[in-house]
N, C-alpha and C positions, 0 to 999 in steps of 0.2 A: 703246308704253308698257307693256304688258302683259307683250312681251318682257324688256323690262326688267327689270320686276315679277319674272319667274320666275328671270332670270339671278342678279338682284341676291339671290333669295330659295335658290338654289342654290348662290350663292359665299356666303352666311351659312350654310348648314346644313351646308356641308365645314367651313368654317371654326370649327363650332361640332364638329362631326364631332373635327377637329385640335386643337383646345384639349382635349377628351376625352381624347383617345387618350394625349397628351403628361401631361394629370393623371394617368389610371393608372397610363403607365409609372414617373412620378414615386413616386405614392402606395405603388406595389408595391416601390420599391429602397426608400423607407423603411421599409418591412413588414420587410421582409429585413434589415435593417441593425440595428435593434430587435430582432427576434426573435433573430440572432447576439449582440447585447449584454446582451440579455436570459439568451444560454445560459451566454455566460461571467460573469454575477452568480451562477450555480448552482455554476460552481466556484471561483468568489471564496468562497462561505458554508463550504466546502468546505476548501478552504487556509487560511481562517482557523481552523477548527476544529483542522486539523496544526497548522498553529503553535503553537497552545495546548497542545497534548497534547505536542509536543517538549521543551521545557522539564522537563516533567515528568516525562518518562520517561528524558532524561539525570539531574536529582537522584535520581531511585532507581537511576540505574544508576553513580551517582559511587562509592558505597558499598563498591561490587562492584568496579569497573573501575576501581584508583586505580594501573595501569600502564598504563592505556588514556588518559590523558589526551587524547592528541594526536586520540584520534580523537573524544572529546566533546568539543574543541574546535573540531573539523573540522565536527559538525553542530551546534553552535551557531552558528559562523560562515557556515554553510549557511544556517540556517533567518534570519538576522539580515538576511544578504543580500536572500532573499526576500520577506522582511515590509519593508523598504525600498521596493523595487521593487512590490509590490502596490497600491497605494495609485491608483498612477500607471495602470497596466493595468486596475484595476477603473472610472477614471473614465473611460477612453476605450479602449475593447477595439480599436478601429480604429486606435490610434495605433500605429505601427510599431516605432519604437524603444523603445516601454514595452513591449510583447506579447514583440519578442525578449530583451529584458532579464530580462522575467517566464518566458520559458520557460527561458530558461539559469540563473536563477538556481532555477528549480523544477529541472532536471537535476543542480544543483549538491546538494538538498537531499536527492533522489530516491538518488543515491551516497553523499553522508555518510551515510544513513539506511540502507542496504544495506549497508557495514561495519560500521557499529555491530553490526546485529543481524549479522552473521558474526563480529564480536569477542564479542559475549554468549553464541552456541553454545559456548565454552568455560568458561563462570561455570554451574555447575549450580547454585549458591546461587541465583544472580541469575534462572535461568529459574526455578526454583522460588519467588519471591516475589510473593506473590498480588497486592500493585498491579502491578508490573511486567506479567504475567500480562495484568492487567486494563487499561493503557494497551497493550500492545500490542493484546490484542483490539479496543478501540476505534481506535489508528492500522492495521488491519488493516481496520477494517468502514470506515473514512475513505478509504483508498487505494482504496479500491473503491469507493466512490461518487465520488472525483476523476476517476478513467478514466471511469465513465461520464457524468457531466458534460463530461467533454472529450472524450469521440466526439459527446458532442447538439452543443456548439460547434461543431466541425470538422463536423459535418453540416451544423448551418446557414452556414456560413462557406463552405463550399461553393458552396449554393445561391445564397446572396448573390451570390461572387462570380461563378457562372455566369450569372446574370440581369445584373450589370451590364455582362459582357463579350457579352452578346449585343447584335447590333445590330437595330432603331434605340437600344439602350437605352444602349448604349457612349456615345451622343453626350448622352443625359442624364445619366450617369454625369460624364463628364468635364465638364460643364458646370454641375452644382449640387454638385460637390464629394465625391461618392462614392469614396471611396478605395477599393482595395482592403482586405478583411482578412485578417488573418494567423492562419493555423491552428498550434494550442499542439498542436505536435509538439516531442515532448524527441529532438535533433537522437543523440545515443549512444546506439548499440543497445543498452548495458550499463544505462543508466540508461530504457532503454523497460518496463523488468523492475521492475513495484513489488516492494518493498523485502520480504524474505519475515519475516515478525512475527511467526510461529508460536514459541512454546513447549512445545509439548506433546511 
């Protein structure tokens, strides 16, 4: 009887042991999942802020640039693209086809935005006009908080997904739904290059 007592008291306290071990590994892939989601809402705040400043910075540059059409239509249809596709990527950063939609269409925005300003190096009126001046400084201090908000993503997106691909945790991964995530890498070297917004 006593035996018993002990076995039965030994196959509860593994058994309590396993339920454990199986919550943290659970509670930890959501730590990680959250914390990725969490890093691409900092460059969600971020791309919204571009968006807002693009618009603006093409009508003062319509003025100046009225043989340049084609190319302030190019990042208007750049940034239209992306504000589309944002919506969908900001609500589920793990979703695959909205994260690579969001990335190409951020590569799209990142190029129309890097001719523009190599078509304005030849307007000296237009670098010379103090809002102009002054939206690029602010999409200049913007692109620079986006890169650094998308290397904390791609850290934690990392981390994420090396935790889920470790095993035991591979088998709670695939079993509660843990997808992998997808790191906003702009896929063209040319468009790795923020956009150069200097005037001076």
């Amino acid at each position: 009887m006593m035996i018993a007592l002990i076995v039965l008291a030994v196959v509860a306290l593994v058994g309590l042991c396993l339920i454990a071990w199986a919550v943290g590994i659970y509670n930890g892939l959501v730590t990680l999942r959250n914390r990725f989601k969490n890093a691409y809402a900092q460059i969600d705040v971020q791309l919204k802020r571009r968006y807002d400043l693009i618009p603006n910075l093409v009508e003062v540059a319509k003025g100046y640039l009225k043989h340049e059409r084609e190319t302030l239509e190019a990042v208007m249809t750049a940034r239209n693209s992306a504000v589309a596709v944002q919506s969908r990527a900001a609500a589920d950063p793990s979703d695959h086809a909205a994260m690579s939609q969001m990335v190409a269409a951020e590569g799209g925005v990142s190029g129309a935005l890097g001719r523009l300003m190599m078509v304005t190096e030849a307007y000296p009126d237009l670098k010379a006009n103090a809002t102009m001046a002054q939206l690029t400084e602010e999409l200049t201090s913007t692109e620079n908080k986006i890169s650094f908000a998308r290397q904390a993503y791609n850290d934690a997106v990392m981390s994420y997904n090396t935790n889920r691909e470790l095993f035991p945790n591979s088998l709670f991964a695939g079993t509660f739904n843990f997808t992998p995530a997808v790191a906003f890498e702009i896929e063209d070297a040319k468009e790795k290059v923020a956009p150069k917004v200097s005037f001076t």
